[in-house]
N, C-alpha and C positions, 0 to 999 in steps of 0.2 A: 238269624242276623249274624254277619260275618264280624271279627275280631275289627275296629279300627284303626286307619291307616292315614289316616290323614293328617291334617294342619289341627296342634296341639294348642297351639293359643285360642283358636278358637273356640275348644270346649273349656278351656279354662274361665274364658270370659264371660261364658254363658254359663256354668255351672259354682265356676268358684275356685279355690287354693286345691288342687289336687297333684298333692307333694311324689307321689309317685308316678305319675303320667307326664311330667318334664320339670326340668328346674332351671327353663325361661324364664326370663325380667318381664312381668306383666304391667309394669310401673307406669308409662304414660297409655296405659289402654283400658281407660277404667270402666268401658261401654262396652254394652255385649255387642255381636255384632249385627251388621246392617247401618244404613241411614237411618233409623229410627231407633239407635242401641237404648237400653235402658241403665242406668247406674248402675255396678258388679254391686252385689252381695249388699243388695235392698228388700225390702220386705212389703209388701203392703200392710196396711192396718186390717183392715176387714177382707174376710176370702169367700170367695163365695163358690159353690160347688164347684167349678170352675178351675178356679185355681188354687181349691183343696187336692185336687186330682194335679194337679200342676207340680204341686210340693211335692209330691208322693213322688211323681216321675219322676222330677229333677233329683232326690236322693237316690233313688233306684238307680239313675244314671248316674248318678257320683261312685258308685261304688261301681257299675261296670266299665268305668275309662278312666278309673286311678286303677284297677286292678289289674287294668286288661283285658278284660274275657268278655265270653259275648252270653248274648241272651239266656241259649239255650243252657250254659255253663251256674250262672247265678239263678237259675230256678230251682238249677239240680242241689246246688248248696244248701236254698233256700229248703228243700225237701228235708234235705236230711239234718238242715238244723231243725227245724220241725219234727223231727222223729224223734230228737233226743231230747232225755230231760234237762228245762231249764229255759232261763229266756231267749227264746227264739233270737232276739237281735244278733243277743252278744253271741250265741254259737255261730252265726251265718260270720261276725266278723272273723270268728276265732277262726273256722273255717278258712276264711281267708287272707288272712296272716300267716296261716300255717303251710300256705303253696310256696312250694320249694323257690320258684322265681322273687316271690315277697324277701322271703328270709334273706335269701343271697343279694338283694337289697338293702335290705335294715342292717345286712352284718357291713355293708357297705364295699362289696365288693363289686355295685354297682351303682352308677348316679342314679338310673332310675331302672321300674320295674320292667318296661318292656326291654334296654339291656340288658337288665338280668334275664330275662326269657332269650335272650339272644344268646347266653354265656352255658346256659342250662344245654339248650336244643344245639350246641354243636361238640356237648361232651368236655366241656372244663371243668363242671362241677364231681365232685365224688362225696356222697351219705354213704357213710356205714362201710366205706371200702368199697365199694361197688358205684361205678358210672351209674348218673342217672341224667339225663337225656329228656325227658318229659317235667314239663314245667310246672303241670297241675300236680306233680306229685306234693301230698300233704305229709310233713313234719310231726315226728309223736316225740312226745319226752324223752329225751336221755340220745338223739338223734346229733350223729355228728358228720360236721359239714365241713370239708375240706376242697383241696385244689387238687387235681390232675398231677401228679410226677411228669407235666409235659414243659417244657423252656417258654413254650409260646403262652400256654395256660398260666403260668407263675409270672409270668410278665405283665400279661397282660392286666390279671386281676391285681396285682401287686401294686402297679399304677393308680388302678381305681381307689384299693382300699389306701394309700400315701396317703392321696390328699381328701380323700375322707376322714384320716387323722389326724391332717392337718387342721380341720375345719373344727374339729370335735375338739381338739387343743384350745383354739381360741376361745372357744366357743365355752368352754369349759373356766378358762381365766376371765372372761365377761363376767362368767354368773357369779364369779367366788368375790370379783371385786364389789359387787352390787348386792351381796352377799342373799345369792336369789340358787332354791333348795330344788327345783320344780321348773320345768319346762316342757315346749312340747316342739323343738329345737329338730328337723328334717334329720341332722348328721347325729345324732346322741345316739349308741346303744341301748334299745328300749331294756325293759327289765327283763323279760322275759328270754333274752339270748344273753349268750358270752362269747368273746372272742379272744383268744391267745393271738398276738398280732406281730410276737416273731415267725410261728409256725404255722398262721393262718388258716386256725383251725377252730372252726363255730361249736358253739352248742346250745341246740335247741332244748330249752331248759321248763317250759311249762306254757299252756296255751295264753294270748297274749292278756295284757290289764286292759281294760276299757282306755284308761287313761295313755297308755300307749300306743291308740291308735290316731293316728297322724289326720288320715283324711276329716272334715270337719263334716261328719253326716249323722243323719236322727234316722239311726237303724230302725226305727218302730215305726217311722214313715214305709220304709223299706215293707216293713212285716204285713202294715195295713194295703199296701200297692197287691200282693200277694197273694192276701185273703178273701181280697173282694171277688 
């Protein structure tokens, strides 16, 4: 199954808040879609085999169209978070937190992941001194993420990350007035990166907390879709 390319509101609709896949106003569209939509991010009471299998896809497709990637890409994760010790879920997130287009996201040098995949695949990004070009590439500790020495490269992403500080600003005098310790806030630098934001330069600092992951999905739905 090939990467998608399509109309973003509509998997939001149908699926749910996924903060990496666009950062559209979903606000008067609260029905999935079709003439028969049903209310966003409802639940039934009782599931019946049915739409125990239902729940399972839908998080399995939560994480492949906030991510990005297609099929064959998140079974390969799912593989090898299964090979390593520990719980499956949280390695398949860690996993995917850890792809180079993610980070260049979270550091905010992108609104969202598919333009980061766009900033990656035309060589703006530089790990470790060295162009890297490939989006799936995965992030290890002590991993540092800069810009291009190119005019276009520093502009461009320079833009992006402005007013992603601008956002983080505000966003940061909100919580201090409401005097609120914890959020789970799209623009916030999770814990697990840092950014110097005169010299815009990342670092990938430890695989990510559970609680820093944005998208709102039940990885062990994921694990069970999987196993069967």
């Amino acid at each position: 199954m090939v990467r998608y390319t399509g109309p973003r509101i509509r998997i939001v609709r149908r699926l749910g808040l996924l903060p990496g896949l666009t950062r559209k106003n979903i606000k008067n569209r609260t029905k999935t879609p079709g003439q028969h939509g049903k209310i966003v991010f409802t639940k039934s009471k009782r599931l019946s085999l049915s739409d125990d299998y239902r729940e399972r896809l839908f998080e399995k497709q939560k994480l492949r169209f906030n991510y990005g990637i297609n099929e064959k890409q998140l079974v390969s994760y799912y593989k090898e978070a299964k090979r390593r010790k520990g719980s499956t879920g949280s390695l398949l997130l860690e996993l995917l937190e850890a792809r180079l287009d993610c980070v260049i996201y979270r550091l905010g040098f992108a609104p969202t992941i598919p333009s980061a995949r766009q900033l990656v695949n035309h060589g703006h990004v530089v790990v470790n001194n060295h162009v890297v070009t490939i989006a799936s590439f995965i992030c290890n500790k002590g991993d540092m993420i800069s810009i291009r020495e190119k005019t276009q490269s520093r502009k461009l992403i320079s833009e992006n990350f402005e007013t992603q500080q601008q956002k983080r600003t505000l966003i940061q005098r909100r919580m201090k007035r409401v005097n609120l310790t914890k959020s789970r806030f799209h623009s916030l630098l999770p814990s697990h990166l840092e950014i110097n934001p005169d010299t815009l330069v990342g670092k990938f600092l430890s695989p990510v907390k559970r609680k820093d992951v944005l998208v709102r999905v039940n990885e062990l739905k994921v694990v069970e879709y999987y196993s069967k």
